[in-house]
N, C-alpha and C positions, 0 to 999 in steps of 0.2 A: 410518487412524483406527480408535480401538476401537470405535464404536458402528455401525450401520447410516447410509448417508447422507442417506437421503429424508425430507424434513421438520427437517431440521436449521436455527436457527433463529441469525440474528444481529440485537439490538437493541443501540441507543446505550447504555442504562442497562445490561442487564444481560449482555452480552457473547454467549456461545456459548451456545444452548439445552441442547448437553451437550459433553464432552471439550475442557477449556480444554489440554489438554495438547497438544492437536493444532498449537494456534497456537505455543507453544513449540517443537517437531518440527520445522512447516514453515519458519517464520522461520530454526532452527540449520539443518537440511537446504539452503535456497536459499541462504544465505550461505558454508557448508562448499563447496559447489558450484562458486560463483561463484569464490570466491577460488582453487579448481583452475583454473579457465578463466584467470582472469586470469593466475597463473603460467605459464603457457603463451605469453603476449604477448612479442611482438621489443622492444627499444629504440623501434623508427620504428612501431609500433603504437599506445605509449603518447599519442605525441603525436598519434593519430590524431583524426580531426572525428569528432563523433556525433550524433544530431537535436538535442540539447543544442547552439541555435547557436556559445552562446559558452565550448562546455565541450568539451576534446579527453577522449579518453577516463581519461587519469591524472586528469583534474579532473571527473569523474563517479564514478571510483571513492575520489577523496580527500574528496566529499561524500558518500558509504554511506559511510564512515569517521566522516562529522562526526553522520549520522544515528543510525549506532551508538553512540557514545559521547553524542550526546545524550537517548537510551532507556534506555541502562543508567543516565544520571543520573536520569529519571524515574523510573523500576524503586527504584533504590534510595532515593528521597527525600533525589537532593544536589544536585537540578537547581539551586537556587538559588544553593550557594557552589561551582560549576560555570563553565568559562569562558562556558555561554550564559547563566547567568545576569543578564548587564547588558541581555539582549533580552527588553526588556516586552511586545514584540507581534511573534510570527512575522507574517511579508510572506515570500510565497514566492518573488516577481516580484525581491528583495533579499536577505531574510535566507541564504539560503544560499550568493550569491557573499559575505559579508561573512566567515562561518563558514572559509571558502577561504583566507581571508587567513594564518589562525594554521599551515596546512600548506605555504606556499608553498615551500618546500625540500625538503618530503621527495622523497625515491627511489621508484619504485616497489616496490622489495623492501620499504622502511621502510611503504609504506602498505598491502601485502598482511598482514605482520605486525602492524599494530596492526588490520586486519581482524578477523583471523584470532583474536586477542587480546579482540577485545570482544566477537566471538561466543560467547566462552567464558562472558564477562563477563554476557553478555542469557540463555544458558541457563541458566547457575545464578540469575542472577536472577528469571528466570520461574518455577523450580524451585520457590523460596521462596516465591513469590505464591499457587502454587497448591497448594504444602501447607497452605500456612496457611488458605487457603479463603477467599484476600480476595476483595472484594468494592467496594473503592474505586473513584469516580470521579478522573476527571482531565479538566483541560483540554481540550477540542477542539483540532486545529487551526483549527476553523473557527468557535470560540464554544461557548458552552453545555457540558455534561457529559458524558462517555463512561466507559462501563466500562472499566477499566485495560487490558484482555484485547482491546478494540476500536482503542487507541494501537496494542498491538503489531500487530495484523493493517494498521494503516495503516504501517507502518513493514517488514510485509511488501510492500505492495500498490509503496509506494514503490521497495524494493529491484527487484522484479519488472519495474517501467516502465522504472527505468533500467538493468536489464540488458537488456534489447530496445532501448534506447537506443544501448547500444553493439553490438548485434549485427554490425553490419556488419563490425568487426574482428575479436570473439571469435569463438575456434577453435567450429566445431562442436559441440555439447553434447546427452547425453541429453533427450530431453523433459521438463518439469517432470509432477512428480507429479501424481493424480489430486487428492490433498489440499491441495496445494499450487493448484490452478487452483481449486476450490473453495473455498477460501478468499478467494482472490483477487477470484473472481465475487462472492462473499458479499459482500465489503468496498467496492470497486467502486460498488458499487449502492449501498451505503448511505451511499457519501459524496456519489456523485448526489444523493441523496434529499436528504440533509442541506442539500445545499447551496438545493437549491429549499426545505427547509422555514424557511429563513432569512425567506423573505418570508411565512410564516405556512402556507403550505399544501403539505403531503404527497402526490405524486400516490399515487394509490393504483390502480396496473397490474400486469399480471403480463408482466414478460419473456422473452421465448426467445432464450436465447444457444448459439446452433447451437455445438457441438462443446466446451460445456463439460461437466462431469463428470452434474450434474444438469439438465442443457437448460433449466426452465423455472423463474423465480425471482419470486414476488411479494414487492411493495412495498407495505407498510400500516403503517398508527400515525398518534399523532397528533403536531405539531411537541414536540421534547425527545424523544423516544422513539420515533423511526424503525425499522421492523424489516425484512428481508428473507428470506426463507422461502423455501429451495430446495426441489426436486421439487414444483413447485407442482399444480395440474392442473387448473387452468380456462385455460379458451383464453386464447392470448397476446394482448396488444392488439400490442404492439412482439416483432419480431423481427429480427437480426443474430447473423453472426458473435460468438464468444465475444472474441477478442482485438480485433478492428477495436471492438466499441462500446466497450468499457473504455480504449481506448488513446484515442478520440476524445469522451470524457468527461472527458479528463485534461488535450484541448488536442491530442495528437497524430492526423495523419492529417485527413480530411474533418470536417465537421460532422457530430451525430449524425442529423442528418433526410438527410441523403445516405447513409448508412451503415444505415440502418431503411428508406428509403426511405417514410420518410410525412412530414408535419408537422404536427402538433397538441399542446394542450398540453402533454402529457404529455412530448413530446418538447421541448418547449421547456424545461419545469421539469426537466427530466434534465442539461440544456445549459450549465447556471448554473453549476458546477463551471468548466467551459472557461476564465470571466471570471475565475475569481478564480485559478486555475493560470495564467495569462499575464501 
């Protein structure tokens, strides 16, 4: 990232405190990545199981495919006369085995190529958002408004879970970036929040995610305008692991009061994400 990283700020409305460009980087960087590793996959790979119970690993990578080309339709304002355009309401628990249906044939070489293809497709399109110095809301996944620039870090955060999803098969891989895990942390937390601020209230705690880039992440605002604030520096209420609490916000792994080891509310309204990812 060009800036310094302490105090660097992610809100709903208005995306990254500074360097939209970073989200762009790390989205083309984790996908450039990935689609190496996945090249790397045998035939009896492909068809391998992954925490996705009813997804072998070709049908986890042929939904990054459907996520990608459904971003670059947002990106460019054609989501509508788009094949997802007949889905009035994402359902995550469905909408995405339904998306599964329109690749049921491809190869795996055809699905690293149209990868590899819309990555191209999501950096020049972020290119253009961020010369032009937009400034757009869009749709939540989860309701309400988001800065354009906070879609794409969810559609990072997405890629990222389910390439740990398939780990079990994929070849060995460089560590994700510093920027890249930071970002990650950033978005993570703010879809927590989101989701607890659904029933009107925002916890407002500071986290400590042991081994992430910035350790200590506070969570404040009021509902619509969720913010999360890395390098934070008031004592943590909650503390874990950087990947184990992110991964069990998302549904994967223990519950987050097994994973913090405490339980109060704070940890309950962080938990509410879980119901609606299942």
């Amino acid at each position: 990232m060009s800036a310094e990283p302490s105090r660097l700020t992610l809100t709903e409305r208005s995306g990254l405190s500074r360097d939209p460009e970073a989200v762009r980087e790390a989205l083309y960087t984790h996908r450039t990545r990935l689609a190496g590793r996945l090249a790397e996959l045998s035939p009896a790979d492909w068809t391998a199981p992954t925490r996705c119970a009813e997804w072998t690993v070709h049908e986890v990578a042929r939904h990054l495919v459907d996520v990608a080309e459904f971003h670059v339709a947002c990106l460019t304002g054609r989501l509508v006369h788009s094949r997802f355009g007949g889905f009035r309401e994402f359902d995550p628990t469905s909408t995405p085995g339904e998306w599964l249906r329109d690749s049921a044939g491809r190869s795996p070489e055809q699905t690293i190529d149209a990868l590899v293809t819309l990555t191209e497709a999501e950096h020049d399109s972020l290119g253009r958002l961020i010369d032009a110095g937009a400034s757009a809301t869009v749709t939540s996944p989860l309701g309400g408004r988001w800065h354009w620039s906070v879609l794409s870090l969810h559609i990072l955060w997405d890629a990222w879970m389910h390439e740990r999803d398939m780990s079990a098969t994929l070849r060995a891989g460089r560590p994700q970036s510093a920027a890249i895990q930071r970002l990650v942390a950033l978005y993570g937390l703010l879809v927590s929040a989101s989701a607890a601020a659904r029933s009107g209230e925002v916890p407002q705690v500071t986290v400590r995610l042991a081994g992430s880039p910035d350790d200590m992440y506070e969570i404040s605002g009021p509902p619509g305008d969720v913010r999360v604030t890395a390098g934070a520096t008031s004592s943590p209420h909650l503390s874990g692991p950087f990947e184990a609490v992110l991964e069990s916000v998302a549904g994967r792994g223990p519950r987050l009061a097994e994973v913090v080891g405490v339980s109060n509310p704070a940890v309950e309204h962080l938990s509410r994400l879980t119901a609606i990812m299942k």
